[in-house]
C-alpha positions in Angstrom: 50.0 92.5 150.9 53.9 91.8 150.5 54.0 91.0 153.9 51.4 87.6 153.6 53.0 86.9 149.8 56.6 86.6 151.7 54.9 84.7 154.4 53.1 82.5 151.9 56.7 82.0 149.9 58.6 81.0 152.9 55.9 78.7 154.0 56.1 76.8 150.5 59.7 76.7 151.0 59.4 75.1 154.1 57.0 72.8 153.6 58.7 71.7 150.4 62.0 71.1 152.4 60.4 69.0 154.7 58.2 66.7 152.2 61.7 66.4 149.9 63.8 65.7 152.7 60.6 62.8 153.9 60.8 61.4 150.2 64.5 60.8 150.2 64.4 59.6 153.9 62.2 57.1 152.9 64.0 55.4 149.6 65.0 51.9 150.8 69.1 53.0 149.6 68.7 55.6 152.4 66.4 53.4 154.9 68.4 50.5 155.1 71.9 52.7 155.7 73.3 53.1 159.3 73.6 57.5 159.5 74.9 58.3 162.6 75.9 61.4 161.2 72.7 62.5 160.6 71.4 63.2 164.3 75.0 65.3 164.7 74.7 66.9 162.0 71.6 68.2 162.7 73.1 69.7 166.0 76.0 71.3 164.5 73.6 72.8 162.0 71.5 74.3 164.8 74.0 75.0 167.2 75.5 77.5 164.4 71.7 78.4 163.4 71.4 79.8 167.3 74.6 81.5 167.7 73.7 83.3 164.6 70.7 84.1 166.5 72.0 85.3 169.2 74.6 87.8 167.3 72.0 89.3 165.3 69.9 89.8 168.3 72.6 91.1 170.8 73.7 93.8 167.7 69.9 94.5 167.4 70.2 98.6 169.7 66.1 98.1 169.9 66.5 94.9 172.1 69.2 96.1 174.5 67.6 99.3 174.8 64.5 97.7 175.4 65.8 95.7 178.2 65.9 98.3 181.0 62.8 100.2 180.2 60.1 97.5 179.4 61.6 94.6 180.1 59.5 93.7 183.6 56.7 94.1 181.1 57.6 91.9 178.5 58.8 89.4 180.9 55.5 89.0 182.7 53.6 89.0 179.4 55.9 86.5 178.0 55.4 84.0 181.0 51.6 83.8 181.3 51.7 83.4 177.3 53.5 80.3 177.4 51.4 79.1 180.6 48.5 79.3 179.2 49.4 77.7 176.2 51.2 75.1 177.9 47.8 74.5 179.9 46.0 75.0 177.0 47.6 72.6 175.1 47.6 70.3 177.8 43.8 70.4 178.5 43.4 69.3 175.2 46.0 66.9 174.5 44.5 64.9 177.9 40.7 65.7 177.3 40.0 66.0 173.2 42.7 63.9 171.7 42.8 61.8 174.6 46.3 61.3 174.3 48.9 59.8 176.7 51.9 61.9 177.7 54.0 60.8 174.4 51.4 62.1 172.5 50.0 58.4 171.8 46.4 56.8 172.0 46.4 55.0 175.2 48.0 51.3 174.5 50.3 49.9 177.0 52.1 48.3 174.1 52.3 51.6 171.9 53.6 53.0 175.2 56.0 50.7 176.3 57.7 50.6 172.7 57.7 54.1 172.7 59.2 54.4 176.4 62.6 52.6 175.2 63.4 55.3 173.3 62.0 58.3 175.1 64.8 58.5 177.6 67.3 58.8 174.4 65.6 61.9 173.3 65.4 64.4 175.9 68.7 65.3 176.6 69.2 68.2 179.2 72.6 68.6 178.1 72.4 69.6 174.9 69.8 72.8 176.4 72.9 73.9 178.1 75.1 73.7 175.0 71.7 75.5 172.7 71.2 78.0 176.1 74.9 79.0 175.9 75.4 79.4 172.3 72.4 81.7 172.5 74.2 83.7 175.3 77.5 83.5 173.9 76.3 84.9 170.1 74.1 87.6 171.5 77.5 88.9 173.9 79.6 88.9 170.6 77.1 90.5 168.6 77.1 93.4 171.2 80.5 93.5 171.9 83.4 91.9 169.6 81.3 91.6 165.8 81.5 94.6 163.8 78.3 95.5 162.2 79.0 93.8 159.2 79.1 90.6 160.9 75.6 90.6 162.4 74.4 91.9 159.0 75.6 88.5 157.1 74.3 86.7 159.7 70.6 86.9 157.7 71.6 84.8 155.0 73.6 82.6 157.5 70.3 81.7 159.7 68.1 81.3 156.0 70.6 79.0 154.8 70.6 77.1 158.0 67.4 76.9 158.3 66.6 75.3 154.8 69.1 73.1 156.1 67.7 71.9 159.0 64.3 71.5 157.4 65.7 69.5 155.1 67.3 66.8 157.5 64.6 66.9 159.6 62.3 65.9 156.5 65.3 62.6 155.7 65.0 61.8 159.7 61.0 61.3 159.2 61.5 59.2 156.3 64.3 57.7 157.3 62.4 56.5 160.6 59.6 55.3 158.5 55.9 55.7 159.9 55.5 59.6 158.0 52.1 59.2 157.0 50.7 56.9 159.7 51.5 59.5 162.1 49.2 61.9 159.6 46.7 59.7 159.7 46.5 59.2 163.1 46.8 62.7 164.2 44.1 63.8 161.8 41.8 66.4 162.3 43.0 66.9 166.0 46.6 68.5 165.0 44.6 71.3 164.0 43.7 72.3 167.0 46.8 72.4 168.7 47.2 75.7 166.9 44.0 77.0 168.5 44.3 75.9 171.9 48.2 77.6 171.3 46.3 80.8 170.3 43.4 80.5 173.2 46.2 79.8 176.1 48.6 83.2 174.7 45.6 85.3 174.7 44.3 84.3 178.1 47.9 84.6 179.9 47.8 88.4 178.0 44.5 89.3 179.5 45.3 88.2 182.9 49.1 90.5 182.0 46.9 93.1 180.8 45.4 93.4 184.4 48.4 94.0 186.0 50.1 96.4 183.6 49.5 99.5 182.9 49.4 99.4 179.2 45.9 97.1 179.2 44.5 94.2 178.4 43.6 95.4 174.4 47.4 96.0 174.2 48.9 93.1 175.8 47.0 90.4 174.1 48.2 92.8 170.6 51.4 92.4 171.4 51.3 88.5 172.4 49.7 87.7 168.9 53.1 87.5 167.1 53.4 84.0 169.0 57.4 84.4 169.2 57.4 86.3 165.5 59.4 89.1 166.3 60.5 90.5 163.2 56.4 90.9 162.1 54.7 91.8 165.5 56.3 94.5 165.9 56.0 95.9 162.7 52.6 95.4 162.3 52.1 97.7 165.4 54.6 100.4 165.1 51.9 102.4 163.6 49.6 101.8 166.5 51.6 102.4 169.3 55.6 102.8 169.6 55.7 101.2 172.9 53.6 98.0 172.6 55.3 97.4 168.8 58.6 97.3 171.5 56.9 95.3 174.1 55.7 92.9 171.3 59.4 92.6 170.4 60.8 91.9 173.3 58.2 89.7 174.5 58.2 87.7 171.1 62.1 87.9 171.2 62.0 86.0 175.1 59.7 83.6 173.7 62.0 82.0 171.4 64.6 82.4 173.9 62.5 80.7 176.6 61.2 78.3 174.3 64.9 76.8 173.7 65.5 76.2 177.1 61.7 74.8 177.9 60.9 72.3 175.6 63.2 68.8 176.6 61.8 70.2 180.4 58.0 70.5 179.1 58.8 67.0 176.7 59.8 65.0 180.1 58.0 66.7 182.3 54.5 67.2 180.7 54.2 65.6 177.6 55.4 65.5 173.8 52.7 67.5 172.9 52.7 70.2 175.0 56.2 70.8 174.0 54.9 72.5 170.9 52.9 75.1 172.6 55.6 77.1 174.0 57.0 77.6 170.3 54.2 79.6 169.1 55.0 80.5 165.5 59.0 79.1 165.1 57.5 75.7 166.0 57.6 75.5 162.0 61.3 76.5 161.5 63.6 77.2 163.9 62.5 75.1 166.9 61.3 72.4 164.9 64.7 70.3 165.4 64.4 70.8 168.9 60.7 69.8 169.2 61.8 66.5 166.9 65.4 66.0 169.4 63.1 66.5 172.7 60.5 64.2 171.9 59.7 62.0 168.6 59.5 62.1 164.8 55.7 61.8 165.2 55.7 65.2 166.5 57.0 66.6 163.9 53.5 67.0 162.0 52.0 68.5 165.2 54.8 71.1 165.3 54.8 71.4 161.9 51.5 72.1 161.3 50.8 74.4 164.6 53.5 76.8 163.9 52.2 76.9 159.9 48.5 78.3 161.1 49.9 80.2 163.6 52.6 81.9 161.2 49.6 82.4 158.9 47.6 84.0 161.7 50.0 86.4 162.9 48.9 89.0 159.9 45.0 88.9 160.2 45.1 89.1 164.6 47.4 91.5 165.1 45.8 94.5 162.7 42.6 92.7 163.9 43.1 93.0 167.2 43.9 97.1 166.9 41.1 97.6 165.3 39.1 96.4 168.3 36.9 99.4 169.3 37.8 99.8 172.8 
């Protein structure tokens, strides 16, 4: 029960970040002022969000220790998750909303205005610079930090999170268009979430027939949709070593998604850059969605990694209490 009202809190928060942040963005004083600050700001803020990340992580003994002995496990797992979302996603994006690649109706106009800006926003670079700072804060947090460091790093990642919420929500005001891109996404940005949810769970099935650990278990322990700090808790009572593969695998998800979604943006479409996400897709890949792709997308990450966040604590115990 304290487990969903602390979900339910931080979703409030977030949401209420956002919507302030889209309010101010939107007052004519802040509309009609050049900020080109804003956008680098934004980066420095998440840049410093990852690294603390990473530190946490790399001073975390239950993720290096989990490296060596299920690692090839969690890998595997971790991949056919985000294929099949990513196909998932797709299938729907081209074949429900019946949507171009930038996540548009099809309209040669609305295309071609989008299009001058599109090569702007994915920026491979920057995925080095996120990548290494990942890298980087996980070697320090295992090797040079003290304890202490990696313990004030909590507080460090919740603060810059709030933050980046918050500038994200003044960039979709600022940009104008907030609630047209509501309207037009409508009922459909629902189902991103659910196609996210159908694509995991298939990938885990076909895992769950090549590892020994089974299907039952592998789709358990993909149902934390990159939430590694709840999967895993939810199934340490059910079994040690799938709560651990569902921590590592959850863990690599994030990992992954930073380094997937400007590919997946270009590459595939602005929609289908959500689906890797899974549950951060709310919070701490949100920037990075926004960066790789447009400010419309924001409601489609937004919203996806929302449901998903909410659905983590009714399909995991679910799931376990399958009876086979």
């Amino acid at each position: 029960m304290s487990t969903t009202m602390g979900t339910l809190v931080n979703l409030a928060i977030y949401v209420g970040l956002v919507v302030v942040g889209a309010v101010i963005g939107s007052r004519p004083f802040v509309r009609e002022r050049d900020l080109p600050w804003l956008g680098k700001f934004q980066f420095l803020a998440l840049i410093i969000l990852i690294t603390a990340l990473g530190v946490k992580l790399g001073a975390n003994d239950e993720v290096v220790s989990s490296l060596g002995s299920i690692g090839l496990s969690a890998l595997l797992l971790t991949v056919l998750a985000i294929a099949g979302s990513i196909l998932c996603v797709m299938l729907l994006r081209k074949f429900v909303l019946k949507l171009d690649h930038l996540g548009l109706p099809a309209s040669a106009q609305a295309q071609e205005e989008e299009c001058a800006g599109a090569a702007e926003k994915v920026d491979n670079s920057s995925t080095f610079i996120i990548v290494g700072a990942v890298i980087v804060g996980m070697l320090a947090g295992r090797f040079l930090f003290p304890p202490a460091v990696s313990e004030a790093c909590g507080p460090v990642i919740d603060f810059g999170l709030y933050l980046l919420l918050f500038l994200v929500g003044v960039d979709m005001g600022k940009q104008g268009g907030v609630w047209d891109s509501i309207r037009q996404a409508g009922f459909g940005v629902l189902l991103v979430p659910v196609a996210v949810v159908i694509g995991t769970f298939a990938g885990a099935v076909v895992a769950g027939l090549f590892l020994p650990m089974g299907v039952k278990d592998t789709v358990a322990a993909s149902a934390g949709f990159g939430w590694y700090s709840l999967a895993p808790t939810l199934l340490e009572g059910y079994s040690l070593s799938v709560s651990a593969v569902a921590f590592l695998s959850n863990v690599m998800r994030e990992i992954f998604s930073i380094l997937l979604v400007p590919v997946i943006a270009k590459k595939l479409g602005y929609v289908e850059a959500v689906a890797p996400c899974g549950a951060t897709a709310m919070d701490t890949l949100l920037p990075m969605v926004v960066g790789a792709t447009s400010e419309r997308i924001t409601i489609y990450s937004f919203v996806s990694g929302v449901v998903l966040s909410l659905a983590v604590p009714v399909l995991v115990p679910t799931i376990v209490a399958l009876p086979f």
